[in-house]
Structure formats: C-alpha cells, structure tokens
NUSE-114760 format. One record per residue (C-alpha): residue number from 0; x, y, z; residue in one letter. Coordinates in nm, 3 decimals. Layout:
N
- NUM; X; Y; Z; A
...
//
This chain:
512
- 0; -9.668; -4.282; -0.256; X
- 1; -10.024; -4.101; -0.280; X
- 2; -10.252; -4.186; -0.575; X
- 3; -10.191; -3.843; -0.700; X
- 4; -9.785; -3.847; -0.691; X
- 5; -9.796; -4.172; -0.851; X
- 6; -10.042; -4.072; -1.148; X
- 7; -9.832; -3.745; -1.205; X
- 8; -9.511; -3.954; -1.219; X
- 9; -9.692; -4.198; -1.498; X
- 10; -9.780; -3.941; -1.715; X
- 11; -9.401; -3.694; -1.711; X
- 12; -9.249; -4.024; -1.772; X
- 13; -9.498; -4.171; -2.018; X
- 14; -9.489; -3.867; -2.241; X
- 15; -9.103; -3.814; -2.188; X
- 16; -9.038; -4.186; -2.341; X
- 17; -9.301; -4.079; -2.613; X
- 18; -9.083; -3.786; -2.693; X
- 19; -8.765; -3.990; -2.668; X
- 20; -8.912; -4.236; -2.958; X
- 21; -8.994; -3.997; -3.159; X
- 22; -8.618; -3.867; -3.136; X
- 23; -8.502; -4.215; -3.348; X
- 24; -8.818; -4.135; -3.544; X
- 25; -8.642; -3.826; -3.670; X
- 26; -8.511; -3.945; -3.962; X
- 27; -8.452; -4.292; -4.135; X
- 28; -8.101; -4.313; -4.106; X
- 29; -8.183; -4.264; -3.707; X
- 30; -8.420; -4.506; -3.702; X
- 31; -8.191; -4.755; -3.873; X
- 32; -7.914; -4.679; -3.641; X
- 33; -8.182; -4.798; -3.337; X
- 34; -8.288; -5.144; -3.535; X
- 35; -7.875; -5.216; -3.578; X
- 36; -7.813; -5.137; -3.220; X
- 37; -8.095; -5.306; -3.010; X
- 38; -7.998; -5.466; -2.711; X
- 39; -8.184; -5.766; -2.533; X
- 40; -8.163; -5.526; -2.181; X
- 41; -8.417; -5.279; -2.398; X
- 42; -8.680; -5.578; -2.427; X
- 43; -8.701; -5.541; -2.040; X
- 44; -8.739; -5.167; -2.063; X
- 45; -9.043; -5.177; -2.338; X
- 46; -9.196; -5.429; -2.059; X
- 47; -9.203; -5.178; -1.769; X
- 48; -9.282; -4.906; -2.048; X
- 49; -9.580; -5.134; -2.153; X
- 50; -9.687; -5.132; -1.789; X
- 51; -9.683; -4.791; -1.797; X
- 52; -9.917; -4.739; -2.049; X
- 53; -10.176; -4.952; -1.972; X
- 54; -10.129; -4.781; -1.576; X
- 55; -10.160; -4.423; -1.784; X
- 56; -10.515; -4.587; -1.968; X
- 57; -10.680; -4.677; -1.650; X
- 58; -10.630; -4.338; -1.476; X
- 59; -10.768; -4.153; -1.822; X
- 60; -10.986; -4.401; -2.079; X
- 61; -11.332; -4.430; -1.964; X
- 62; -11.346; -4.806; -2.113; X
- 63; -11.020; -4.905; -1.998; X
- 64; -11.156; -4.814; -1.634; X
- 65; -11.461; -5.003; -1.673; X
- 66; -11.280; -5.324; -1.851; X
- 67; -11.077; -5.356; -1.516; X
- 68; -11.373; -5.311; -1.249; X
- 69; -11.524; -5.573; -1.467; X
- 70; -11.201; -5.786; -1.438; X
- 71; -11.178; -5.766; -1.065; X
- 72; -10.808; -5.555; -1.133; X
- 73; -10.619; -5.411; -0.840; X
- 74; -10.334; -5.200; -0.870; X
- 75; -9.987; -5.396; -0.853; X
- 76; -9.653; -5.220; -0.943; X
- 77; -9.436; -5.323; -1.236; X
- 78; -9.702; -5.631; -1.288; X
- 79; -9.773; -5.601; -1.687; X
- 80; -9.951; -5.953; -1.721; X
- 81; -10.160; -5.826; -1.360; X
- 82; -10.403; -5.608; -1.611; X
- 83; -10.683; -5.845; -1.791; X
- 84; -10.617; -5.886; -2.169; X
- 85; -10.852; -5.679; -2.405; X
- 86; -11.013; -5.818; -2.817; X
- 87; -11.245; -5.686; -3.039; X
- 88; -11.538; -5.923; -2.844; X
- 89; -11.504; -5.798; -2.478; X
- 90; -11.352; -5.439; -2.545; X
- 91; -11.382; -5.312; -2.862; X
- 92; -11.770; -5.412; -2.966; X
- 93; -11.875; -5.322; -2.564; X
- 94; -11.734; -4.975; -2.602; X
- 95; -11.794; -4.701; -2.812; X
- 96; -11.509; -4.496; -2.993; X
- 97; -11.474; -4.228; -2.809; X
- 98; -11.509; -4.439; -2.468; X
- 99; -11.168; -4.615; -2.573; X
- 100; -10.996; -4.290; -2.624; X
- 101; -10.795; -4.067; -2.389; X
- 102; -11.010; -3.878; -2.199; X
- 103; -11.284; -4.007; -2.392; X
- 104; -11.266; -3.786; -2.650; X
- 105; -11.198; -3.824; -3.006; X
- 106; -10.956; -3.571; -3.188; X
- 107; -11.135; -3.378; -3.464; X
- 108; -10.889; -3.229; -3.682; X
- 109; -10.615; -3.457; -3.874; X
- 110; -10.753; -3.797; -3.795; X
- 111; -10.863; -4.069; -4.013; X
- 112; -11.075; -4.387; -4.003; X
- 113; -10.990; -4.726; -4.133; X
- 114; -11.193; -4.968; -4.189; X
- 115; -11.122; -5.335; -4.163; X
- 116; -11.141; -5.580; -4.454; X
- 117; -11.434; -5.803; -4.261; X
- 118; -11.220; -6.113; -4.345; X
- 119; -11.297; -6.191; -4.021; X
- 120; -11.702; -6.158; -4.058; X
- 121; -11.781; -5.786; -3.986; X
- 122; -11.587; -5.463; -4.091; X
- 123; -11.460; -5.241; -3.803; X
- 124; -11.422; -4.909; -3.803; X
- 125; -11.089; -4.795; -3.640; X
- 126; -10.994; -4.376; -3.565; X
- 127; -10.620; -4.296; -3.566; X
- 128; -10.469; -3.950; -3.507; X
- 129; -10.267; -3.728; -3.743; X
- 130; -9.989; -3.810; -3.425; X
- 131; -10.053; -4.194; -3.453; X
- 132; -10.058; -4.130; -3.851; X
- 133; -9.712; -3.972; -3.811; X
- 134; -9.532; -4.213; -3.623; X
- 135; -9.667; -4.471; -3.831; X
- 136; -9.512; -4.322; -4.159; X
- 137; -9.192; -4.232; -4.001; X
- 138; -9.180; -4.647; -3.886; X
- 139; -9.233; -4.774; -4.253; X
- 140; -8.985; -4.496; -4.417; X
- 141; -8.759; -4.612; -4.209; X
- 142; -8.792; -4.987; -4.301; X
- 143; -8.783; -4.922; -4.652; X
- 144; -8.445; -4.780; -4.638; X
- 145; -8.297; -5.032; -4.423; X
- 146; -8.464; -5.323; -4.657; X
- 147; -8.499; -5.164; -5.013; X
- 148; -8.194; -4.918; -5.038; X
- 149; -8.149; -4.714; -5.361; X
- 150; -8.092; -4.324; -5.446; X
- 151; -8.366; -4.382; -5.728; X
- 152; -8.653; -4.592; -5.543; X
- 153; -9.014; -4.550; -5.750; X
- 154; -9.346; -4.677; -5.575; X
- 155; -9.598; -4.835; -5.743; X
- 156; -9.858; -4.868; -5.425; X
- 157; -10.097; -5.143; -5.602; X
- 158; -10.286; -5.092; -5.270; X
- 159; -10.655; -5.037; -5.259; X
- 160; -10.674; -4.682; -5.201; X
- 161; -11.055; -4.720; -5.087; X
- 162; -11.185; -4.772; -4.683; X
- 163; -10.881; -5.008; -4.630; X
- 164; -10.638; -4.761; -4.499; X
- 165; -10.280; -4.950; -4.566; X
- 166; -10.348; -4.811; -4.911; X
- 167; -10.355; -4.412; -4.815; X
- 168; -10.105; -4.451; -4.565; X
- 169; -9.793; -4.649; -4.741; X
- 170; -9.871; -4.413; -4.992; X
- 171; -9.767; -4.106; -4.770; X
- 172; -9.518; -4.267; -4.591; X
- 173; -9.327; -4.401; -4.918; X
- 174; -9.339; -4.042; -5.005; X
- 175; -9.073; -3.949; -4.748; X
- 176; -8.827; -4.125; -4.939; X
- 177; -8.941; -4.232; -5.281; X
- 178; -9.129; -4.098; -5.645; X
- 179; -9.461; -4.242; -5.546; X
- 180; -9.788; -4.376; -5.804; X
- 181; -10.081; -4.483; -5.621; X
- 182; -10.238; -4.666; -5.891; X
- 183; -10.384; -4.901; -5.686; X
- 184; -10.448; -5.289; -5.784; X
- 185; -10.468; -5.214; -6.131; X
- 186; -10.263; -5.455; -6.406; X
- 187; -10.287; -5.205; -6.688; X
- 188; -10.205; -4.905; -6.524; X
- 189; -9.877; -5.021; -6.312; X
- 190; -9.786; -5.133; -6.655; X
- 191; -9.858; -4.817; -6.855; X
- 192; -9.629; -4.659; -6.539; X
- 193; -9.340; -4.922; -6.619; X
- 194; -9.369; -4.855; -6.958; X
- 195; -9.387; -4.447; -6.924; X
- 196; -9.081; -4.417; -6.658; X
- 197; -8.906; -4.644; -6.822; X
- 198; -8.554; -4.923; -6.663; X
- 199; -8.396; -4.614; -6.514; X
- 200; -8.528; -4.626; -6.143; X
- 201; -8.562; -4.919; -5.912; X
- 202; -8.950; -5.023; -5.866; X
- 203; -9.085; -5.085; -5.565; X
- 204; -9.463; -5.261; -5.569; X
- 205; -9.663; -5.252; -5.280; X
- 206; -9.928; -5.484; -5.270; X
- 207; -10.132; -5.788; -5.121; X
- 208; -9.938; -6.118; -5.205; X
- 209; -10.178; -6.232; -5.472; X
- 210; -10.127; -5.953; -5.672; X
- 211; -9.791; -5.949; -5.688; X
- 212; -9.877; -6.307; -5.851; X
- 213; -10.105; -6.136; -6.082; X
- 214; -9.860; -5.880; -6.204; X
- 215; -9.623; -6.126; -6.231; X
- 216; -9.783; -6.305; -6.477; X
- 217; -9.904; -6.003; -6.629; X
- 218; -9.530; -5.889; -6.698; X
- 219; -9.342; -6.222; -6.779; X
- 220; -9.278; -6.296; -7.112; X
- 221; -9.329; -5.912; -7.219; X
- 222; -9.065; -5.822; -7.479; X
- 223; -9.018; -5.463; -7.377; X
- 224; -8.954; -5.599; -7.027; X
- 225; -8.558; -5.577; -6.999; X
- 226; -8.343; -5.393; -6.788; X
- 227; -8.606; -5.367; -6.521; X
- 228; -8.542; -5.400; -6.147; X
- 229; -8.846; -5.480; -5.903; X
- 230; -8.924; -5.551; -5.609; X
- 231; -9.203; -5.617; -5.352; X
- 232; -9.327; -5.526; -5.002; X
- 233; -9.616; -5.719; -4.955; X
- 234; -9.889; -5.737; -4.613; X
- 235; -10.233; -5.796; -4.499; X
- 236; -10.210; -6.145; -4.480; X
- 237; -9.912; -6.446; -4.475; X
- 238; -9.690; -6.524; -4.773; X
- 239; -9.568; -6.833; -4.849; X
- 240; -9.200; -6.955; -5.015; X
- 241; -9.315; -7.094; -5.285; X
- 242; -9.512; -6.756; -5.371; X
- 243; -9.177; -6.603; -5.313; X
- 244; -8.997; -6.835; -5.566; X
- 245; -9.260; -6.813; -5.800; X
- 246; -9.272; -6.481; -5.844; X
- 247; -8.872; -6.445; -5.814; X
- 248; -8.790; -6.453; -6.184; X
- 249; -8.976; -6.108; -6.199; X
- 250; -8.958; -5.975; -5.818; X
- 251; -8.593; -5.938; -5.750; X
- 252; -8.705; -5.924; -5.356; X
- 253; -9.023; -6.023; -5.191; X
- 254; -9.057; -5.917; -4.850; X
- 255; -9.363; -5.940; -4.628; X
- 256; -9.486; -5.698; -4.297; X
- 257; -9.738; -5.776; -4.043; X
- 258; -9.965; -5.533; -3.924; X
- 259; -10.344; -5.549; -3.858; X
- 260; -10.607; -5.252; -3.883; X
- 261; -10.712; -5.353; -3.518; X
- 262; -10.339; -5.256; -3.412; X
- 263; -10.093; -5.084; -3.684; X
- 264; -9.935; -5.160; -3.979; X
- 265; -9.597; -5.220; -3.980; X
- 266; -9.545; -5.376; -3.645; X
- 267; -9.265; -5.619; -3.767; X
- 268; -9.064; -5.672; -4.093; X
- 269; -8.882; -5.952; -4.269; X
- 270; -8.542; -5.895; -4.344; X
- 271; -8.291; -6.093; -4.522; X
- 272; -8.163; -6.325; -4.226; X
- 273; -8.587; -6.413; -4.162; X
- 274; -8.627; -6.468; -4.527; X
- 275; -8.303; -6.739; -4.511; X
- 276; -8.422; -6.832; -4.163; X
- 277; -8.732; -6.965; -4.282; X
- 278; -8.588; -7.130; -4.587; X
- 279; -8.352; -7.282; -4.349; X
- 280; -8.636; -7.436; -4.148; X
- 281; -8.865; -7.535; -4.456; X
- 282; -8.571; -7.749; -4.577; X
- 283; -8.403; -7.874; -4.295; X
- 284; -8.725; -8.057; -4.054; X
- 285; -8.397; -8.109; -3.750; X
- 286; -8.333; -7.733; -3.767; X
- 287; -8.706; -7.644; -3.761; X
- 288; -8.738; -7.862; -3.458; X
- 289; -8.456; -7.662; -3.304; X
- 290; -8.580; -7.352; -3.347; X
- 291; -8.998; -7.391; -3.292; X
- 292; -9.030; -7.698; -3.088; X
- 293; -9.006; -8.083; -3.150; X
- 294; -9.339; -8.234; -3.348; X
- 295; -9.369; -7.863; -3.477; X
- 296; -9.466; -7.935; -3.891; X
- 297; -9.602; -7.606; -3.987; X
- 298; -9.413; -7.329; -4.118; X
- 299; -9.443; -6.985; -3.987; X
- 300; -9.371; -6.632; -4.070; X
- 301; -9.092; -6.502; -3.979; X
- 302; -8.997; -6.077; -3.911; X
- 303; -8.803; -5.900; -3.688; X
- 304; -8.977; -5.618; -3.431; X
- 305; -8.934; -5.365; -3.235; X
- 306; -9.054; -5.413; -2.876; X
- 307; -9.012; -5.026; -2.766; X
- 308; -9.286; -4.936; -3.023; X
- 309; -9.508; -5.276; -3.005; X
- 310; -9.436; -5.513; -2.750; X
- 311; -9.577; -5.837; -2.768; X
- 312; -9.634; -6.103; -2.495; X
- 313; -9.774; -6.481; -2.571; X
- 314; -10.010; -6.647; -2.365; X
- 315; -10.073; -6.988; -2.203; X
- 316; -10.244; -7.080; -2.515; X
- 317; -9.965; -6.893; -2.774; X
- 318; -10.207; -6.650; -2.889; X
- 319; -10.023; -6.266; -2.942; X
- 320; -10.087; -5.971; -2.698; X
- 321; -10.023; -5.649; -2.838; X
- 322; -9.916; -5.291; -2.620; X
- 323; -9.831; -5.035; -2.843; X
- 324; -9.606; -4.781; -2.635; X
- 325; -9.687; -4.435; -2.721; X
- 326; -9.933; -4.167; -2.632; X
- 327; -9.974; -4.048; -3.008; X
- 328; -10.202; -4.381; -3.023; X
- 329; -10.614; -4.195; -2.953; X
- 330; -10.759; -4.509; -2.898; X
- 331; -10.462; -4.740; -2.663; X
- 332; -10.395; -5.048; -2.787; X
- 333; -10.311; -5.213; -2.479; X
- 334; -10.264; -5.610; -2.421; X
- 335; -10.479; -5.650; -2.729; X
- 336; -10.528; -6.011; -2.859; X
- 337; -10.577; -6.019; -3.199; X
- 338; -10.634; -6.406; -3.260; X
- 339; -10.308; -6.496; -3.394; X
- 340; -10.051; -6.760; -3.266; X
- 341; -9.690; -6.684; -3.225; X
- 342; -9.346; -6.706; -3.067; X
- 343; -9.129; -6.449; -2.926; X
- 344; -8.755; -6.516; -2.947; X
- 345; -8.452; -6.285; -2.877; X
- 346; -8.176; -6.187; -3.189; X
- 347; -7.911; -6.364; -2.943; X
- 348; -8.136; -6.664; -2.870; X
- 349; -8.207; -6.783; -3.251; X
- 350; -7.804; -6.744; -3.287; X
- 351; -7.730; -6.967; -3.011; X
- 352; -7.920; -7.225; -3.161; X
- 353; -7.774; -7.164; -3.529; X
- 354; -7.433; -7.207; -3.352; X
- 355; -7.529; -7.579; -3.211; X
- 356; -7.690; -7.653; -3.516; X
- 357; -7.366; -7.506; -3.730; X
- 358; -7.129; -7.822; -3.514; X
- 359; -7.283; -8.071; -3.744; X
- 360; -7.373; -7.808; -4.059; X
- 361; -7.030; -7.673; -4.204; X
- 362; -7.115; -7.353; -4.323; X
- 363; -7.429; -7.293; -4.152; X
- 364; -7.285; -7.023; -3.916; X
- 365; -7.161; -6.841; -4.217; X
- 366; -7.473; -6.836; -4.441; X
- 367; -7.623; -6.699; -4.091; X
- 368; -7.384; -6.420; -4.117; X
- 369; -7.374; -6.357; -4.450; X
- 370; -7.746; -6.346; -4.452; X
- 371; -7.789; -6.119; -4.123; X
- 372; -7.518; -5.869; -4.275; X
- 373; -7.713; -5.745; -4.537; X
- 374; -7.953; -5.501; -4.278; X
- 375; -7.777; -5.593; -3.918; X
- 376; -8.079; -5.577; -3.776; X
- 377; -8.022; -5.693; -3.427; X
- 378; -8.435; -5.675; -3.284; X
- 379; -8.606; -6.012; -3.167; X
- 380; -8.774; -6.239; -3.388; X
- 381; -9.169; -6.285; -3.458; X
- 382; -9.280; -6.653; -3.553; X
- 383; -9.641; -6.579; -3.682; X
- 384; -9.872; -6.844; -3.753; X
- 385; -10.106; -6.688; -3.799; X
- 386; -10.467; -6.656; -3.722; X
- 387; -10.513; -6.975; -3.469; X
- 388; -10.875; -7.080; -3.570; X
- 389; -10.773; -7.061; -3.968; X
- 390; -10.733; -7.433; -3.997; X
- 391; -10.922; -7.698; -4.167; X
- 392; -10.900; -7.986; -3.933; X
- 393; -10.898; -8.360; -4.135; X
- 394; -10.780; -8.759; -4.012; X
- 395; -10.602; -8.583; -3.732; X
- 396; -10.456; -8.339; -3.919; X
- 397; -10.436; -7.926; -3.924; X
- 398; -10.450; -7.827; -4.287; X
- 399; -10.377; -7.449; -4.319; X
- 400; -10.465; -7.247; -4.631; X
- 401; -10.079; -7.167; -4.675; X
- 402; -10.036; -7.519; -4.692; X
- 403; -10.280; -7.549; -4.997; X
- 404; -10.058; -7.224; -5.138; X
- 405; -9.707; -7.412; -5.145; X
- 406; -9.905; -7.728; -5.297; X
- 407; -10.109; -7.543; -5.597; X
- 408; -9.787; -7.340; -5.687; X
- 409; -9.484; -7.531; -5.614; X
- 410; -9.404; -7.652; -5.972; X
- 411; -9.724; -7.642; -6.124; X
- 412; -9.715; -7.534; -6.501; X
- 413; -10.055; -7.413; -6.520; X
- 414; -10.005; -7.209; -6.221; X
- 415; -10.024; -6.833; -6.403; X
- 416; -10.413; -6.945; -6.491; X
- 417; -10.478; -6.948; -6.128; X
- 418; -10.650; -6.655; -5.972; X
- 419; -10.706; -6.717; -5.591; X
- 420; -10.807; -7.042; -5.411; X
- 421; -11.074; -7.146; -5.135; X
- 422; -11.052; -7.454; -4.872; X
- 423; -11.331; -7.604; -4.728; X
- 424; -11.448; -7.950; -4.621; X
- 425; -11.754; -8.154; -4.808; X
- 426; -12.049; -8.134; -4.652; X
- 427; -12.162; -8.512; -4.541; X
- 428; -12.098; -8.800; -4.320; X
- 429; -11.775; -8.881; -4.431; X
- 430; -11.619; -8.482; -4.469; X
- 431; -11.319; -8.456; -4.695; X
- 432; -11.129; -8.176; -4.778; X
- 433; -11.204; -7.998; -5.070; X
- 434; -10.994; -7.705; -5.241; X
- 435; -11.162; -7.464; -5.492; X
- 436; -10.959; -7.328; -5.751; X
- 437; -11.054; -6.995; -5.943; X
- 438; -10.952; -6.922; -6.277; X
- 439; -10.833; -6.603; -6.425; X
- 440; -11.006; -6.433; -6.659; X
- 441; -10.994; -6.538; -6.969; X
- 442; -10.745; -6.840; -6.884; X
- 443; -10.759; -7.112; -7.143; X
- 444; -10.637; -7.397; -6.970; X
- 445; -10.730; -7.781; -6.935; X
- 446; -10.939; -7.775; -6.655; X
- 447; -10.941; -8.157; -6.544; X
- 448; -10.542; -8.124; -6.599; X
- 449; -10.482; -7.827; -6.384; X
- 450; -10.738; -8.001; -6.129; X
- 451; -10.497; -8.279; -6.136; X
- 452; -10.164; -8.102; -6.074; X
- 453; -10.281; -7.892; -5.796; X
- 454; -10.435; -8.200; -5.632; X
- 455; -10.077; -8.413; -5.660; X
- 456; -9.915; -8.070; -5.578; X
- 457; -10.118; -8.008; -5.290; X
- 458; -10.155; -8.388; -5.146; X
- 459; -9.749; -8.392; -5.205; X
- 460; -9.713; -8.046; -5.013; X
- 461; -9.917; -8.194; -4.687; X
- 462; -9.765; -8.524; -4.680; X
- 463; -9.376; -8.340; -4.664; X
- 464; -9.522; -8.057; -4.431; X
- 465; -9.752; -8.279; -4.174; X
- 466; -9.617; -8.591; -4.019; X
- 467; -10.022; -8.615; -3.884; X
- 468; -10.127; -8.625; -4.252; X
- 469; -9.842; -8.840; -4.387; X
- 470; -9.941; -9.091; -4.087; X
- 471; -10.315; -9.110; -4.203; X
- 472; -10.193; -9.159; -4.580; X
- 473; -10.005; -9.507; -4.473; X
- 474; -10.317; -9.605; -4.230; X
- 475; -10.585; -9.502; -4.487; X
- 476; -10.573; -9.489; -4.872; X
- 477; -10.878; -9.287; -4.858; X
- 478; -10.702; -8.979; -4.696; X
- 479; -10.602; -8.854; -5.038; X
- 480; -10.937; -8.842; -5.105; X
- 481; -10.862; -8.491; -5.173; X
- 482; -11.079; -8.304; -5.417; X
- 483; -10.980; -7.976; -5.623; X
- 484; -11.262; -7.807; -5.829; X
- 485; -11.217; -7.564; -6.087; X
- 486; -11.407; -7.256; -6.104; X
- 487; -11.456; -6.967; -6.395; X
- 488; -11.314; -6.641; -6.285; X
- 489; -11.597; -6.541; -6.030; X
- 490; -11.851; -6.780; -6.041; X
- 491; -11.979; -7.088; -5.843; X
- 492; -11.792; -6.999; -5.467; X
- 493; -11.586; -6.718; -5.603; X
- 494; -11.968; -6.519; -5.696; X
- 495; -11.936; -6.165; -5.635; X
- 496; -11.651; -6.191; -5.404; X
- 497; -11.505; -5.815; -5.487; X
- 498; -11.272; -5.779; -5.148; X
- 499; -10.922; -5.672; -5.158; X
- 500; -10.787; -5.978; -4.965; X
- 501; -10.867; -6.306; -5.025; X
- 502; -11.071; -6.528; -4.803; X
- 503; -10.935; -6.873; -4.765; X
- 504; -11.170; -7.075; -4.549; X
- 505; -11.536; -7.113; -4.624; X
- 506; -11.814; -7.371; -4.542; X
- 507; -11.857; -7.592; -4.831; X
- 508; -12.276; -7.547; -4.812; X
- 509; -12.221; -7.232; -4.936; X
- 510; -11.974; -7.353; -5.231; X
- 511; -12.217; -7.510; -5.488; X
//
C-alpha cells in the first residue's frame, strides 16, 4: 500500500470512529446504554483505534513527527506499544503549543486554557477546543445520571472557578442535566443556597475531597438541617475510606473521578461495585492479595473506564499511558505518561476472582451482585495508586499521604478541628517521619491531645496497612518514633499556602 493510500485510509477511518463516539455521546441515556453493554472484544478495538491515532499524529503534528525521529521510530502496522511514550519532560516542555497541535495550529474561536494546579512544582498551561470541551461535558452528564439519578438533581459546584478549569467545565456539563450554583469553595454561601432552596431537591456537591470534609463539619449539628439529601462527586486528587465514612453521616454518597489537566477530566468513575470492591479489599488482606498481587499492602483507587474514549496501557515499571481516541482533542494526547501507577483489569476478570474467593466466603458472590446492580456498568477496572514518587520512604517502609489520611481520621474525636495535613521526614542523621497537622480556623481544641490521637491513629493505621512497617515496629521500638505537630490555621508550614488542592509531601527544612 503507498504512503499516500495508507494516510488517506487513517484519516476516513479515524474521523468516522470519531463520529461514531459521538453517536453514544448523543444523549445520557445513550451513553449509559454503552457503559451497561461493554464487551471485553471492544478493549481490543480501542487498541487498534489507539494505534490509529497516534499513526494519524505523526503524519499531521509537527512535534509528534519530531518526538519519533528523535526516538529512532519506524513505521510498523497494528504495533501500538512500537511508538515511544510521550510526558510533560520530553514532549510537552520541548514543544510549543501550537507544535503539539494538528497541523500545528491552534483553534482560535471556542477554545479555552487550563491551567494546572503546580502540585507538581510548575503550573502548565493546557489549550482544549470547544470540540474537546464538548465531548468532555457530554462524558460527565452522562456519568452523573448513571451514578446520581434523580428528576430533581441541584449542583452546588464548590469548585474553584479560577485558572483551574474542572471548576468552569463541571459547571457546564452539570448544566445538561441539573439546576446548577457555582459558588465555588465557599462554606457560607453553599449554605445560604441550602438554606434558600430549601429539602425539596436532591444536592449534589462537587468538590475537592477536603472540602467536602469542611462542609461537613460546617453542616453537622445544624438544627435547620433535616430532610436534606446530599451527595458528593469529588476529583483532583485520591480519596480515602475513612474520608468516605467520615463524612457519610452528612454525604449520603461519596464518589470520586480521576482525571488530570495534562489529559481530561473524567477519564474513569467509581461506581457502587468499586466503592464495595475496595471496602472488600481494605477489610479482607486474602481478597486484596487476590485481586492486586501477593505482598501488595497499599490500598488503591478503584473506577471503572472506558477504553474507546481513553485507553490506558501499563508499563514494565506500572506507570499509566494514556491515548485519548478522538480527533476533537487540538493538542493529541497520545501514550502520555502522567506519573501515576496502576493496574488494568477486565469487568469479567475481577468476577472470576470474586467467584473463587466466594467458595470459601458465603455470600460474597451476592454482595458482588447486589453491589454491581445498582449502575451495571460492565467497563474494566482502574486500580490507581497514584502518583508513584508520592511516598515517604522510612525502616523499609513506603508511607503514602493517604495512609496518614485513614490514620488522622479513622475515629479520631477531634477530627472536625483538622484542616489539611503535611508529611515529611526530620531533617538529621537519624530521619523520622514527621506529620504536620493544620488547624481550622478558629478551632479550640487541646493541641497536645489531638497531637496524640492522630499519632496512635496514624502509627495504628500503618502498622494494619504495611506488613514492612509492622515488621520494623517488632525489630525496633524506635520506629514509632513518629512525630505529629500541630499548626494554627496557616502558619508555620501551612504559611501562605492559598492553592485549591492540598499538597501532601514537603521537605521538612522548609517546615520550621
């Protein structure tokens, strides 16, 4: 086949499957029908559509072109993992914008730039088109329905509605299907909108977890507050159980997406059956084992995806690659490793290994069901760790900052005085690691006792979670040498932090 018969056959078929997805993007109800009726054969599909794209980027984005001379590519057919993976170090900082578009040219009218937190060290500027923008709405509409159903659904998007797109754009795409108030993350004004609306619809809040923590604690207790139903839809970083039991007595439902502003926002969902999945495998250590790997202690995210929009590969080392299959996308996402550590599995795979674990669990097979009923969502399953440098390494052990989170709230009574939390280790010979605590404002609390629960909390939490750490605690007294300081609301390490999102790591020179 010539070069030019082959590139002309790329791009009919390339935009024809673009047109075919956004068919089932039509309308939720569509797009619900599609999640309910996914088929492992389809996975194999998004692969050769995957190849496709990043085939359809090297014949028309200047970068791409120049990212595989540098790579030594040659052309192979139906060979996804034969093009060189692409990050934010070796593609996105060497090019320019427009040089990572199609034809290197940026759309003018209807796009919009995000910018990224710079939780990672440096904010990023990232274009999307009013296409991309589109499909993107369309995608979280049609999660909402399938995970928060009601007739009579009100927003309250407590996102930031500043640079931080996620804000502006589950705004407009809650508006396809709900009463929407962008109030952003503002306690007294989500509660003036409570107040003013009134019991009579069925609140939705849209927010980064540790606000929903915040409002929480802002709302419990409140005599006026009866009759109310609410529930959360949380993203932009993980969530852990006990943040979802915490915040249960108010929060009817909790549920979490992943997305990143290098990529997309809502490239995976929880559902019910993840939610239960992961409870299964925080409580049962054999079943975790059975479904992540033997000597696996940590306890990921869990949400269901859809490969024909975003598929996702793993490599040697576990870290996620990211193809996002559609033309509508101005700047191609293609193979893109974001820096966080996963595993793939298939809907069919993670219920063959409920059904061996079910011969010595009566009643495990029928939780499963119960539990994957609710949305019948039959797509694969994302385990998400997470970003795979955001550790705090200590006597052999990996502690992660969601760790920390299950230990300072798992039943701690002075946990509504708690405003965010740092981890770091001491600076010295002998480093030990050393959690920083940050008080609301205003919170009138014993600071030495709170310092003392969340270090038993937290010390508890590790040795359960970490059969590394639990090891070094019967070798070594001196492992729970852990320290917790308490800070003020916004002073010593917690001085003029103002971001959105919390930052969890730090290095403790900077923490006096």
């Amino acid at each position: 086949m010539s070069s030019f018969l082959r590139q002309w056959t790329l791009r009919t078929v390339s935009f024809a499957l673009t047109a075919l997805y956004r068919a089932y993007r039509a309308h939720p109800a569509v797009w619900r029908l599609m999640a309910r009726n996914y088929h492992p054969w389809m996975s194999r599909f998004a692969k050769l559509h995957a190849w496709m794209t990043c085939q359809f980027a090297a014949l028309d984005v200047p970068a791409y072109r120049t990212h595989l001379a540098k790579n030594g590519w040659r052309f192979r057919w139906f060979r996804l993992e034969s093009y060189p993976a692409t990050d934010k170090e070796g593609y996105v900082k060497a090019y320019q914008e427009h040089e990572r578009c199609w034809k290197g040219e940026i759309e003018i009218a209807g796009s919009v730039v995000d910018e990224s937190s710079g939780s990672s060290g440096t904010p990023y500027n990232w274009i999307r088109s009013k296409r991309e923008l589109d499909t993107v709405h369309r995608n979280v509409a049609g999660y909402a329905t399938l995970v928060f159903p009601s007739r009579r659904l009100f927003v309250v998007n407590a996102y930031s509605m500043g640079a931080w797109a996620t804000g502006t754009n589950t705004g407009i795409a809650m508006a396809r299907i709900a009463t929407v108030k962008n109030t952003g993350p503002d306690l007294e004004k989500i509660v003036d909108t409570l107040r003013h609306f009134g019991p009579r619809y069925d609140y939705l809040v849209t927010a980064y977890p540790p606000f929903l923590k915040h409002l929480r604690d802002r709302l419990a207790g409140e005599e006026w507050f009866t009759g109310y139903r609410l529930a959360g839809m949380v993203g932009g970083e993980g969530m852990t159980e006990a943040l979802r039991d915490y915040v249960g007595d108010v929060f009817g439902k909790v549920r979490s997406g992943y997305g990143a502003s290098d990529l997309t926002i809502g490239m995976g969902g929880e559902t019910t059956f993840t939610v239960w999945l992961r409870r299964l495998m925080r409580d049962d250590p054999e079943a975790r084992a059975a479904l992540l790997g033997p000597g696996e202690s940590r306890l990921p995210m869990v949400f269901q995806y859809n490969p024909l929009e975003t598929y996702l590969e793993t490599t040697d080392r576990g870290e996620l690659l990211c193809t996002i299959n559609s033309t509508a996308v101005m700047a191609p996402k293609l193979r893109y490793n974001i820096g966080d550590e996963a595993r793939l599995t298939a809907f069919p795979d993670i219920w063959e290994t409920l059904t061996d674990l079910a011969a010595t669990r009566p009643g495990l097979l029928v939780a499963a069901e119960r539990a994957a009923r609710r949305e019948r969502m039959r797509l694969p399953l994302l385990f998400l760790y997470g970003r795979a440098d955001s550790t705090v390494s200590y006597m052999g052990a990996n502690i992660y900052p969601q760790d920390v989170e299950y230990g300072l709230y798992t039943g701690n009574p002075h946990a509504e005085h708690i405003e965010s939390f740092r981890l770091a280790l001491a600076d010295g010979l002998d480093a030990r690691p050393v959690v920083h605590v940050q008080l609301r404002d205003g919170a009138d609390v014993d600071t030495a006792a709170l310092a003392e629960v969340c270090r038993t909390g937290v010390l508890t939490h590790l040795a359960s979670a970490s059969r590394d750490f639990a090891q070094s605690l019967t070798e070594d007294d001196s492992a729970a040498e852990l320290t917790v300081r308490v800070h003020p609301y916004r002073t010593g390490p917690f001085t003029g932090h103002t971001a959105i999102k919390n930052i969890y790591l730090m290095d403790e020179t900077r923490a006096a």
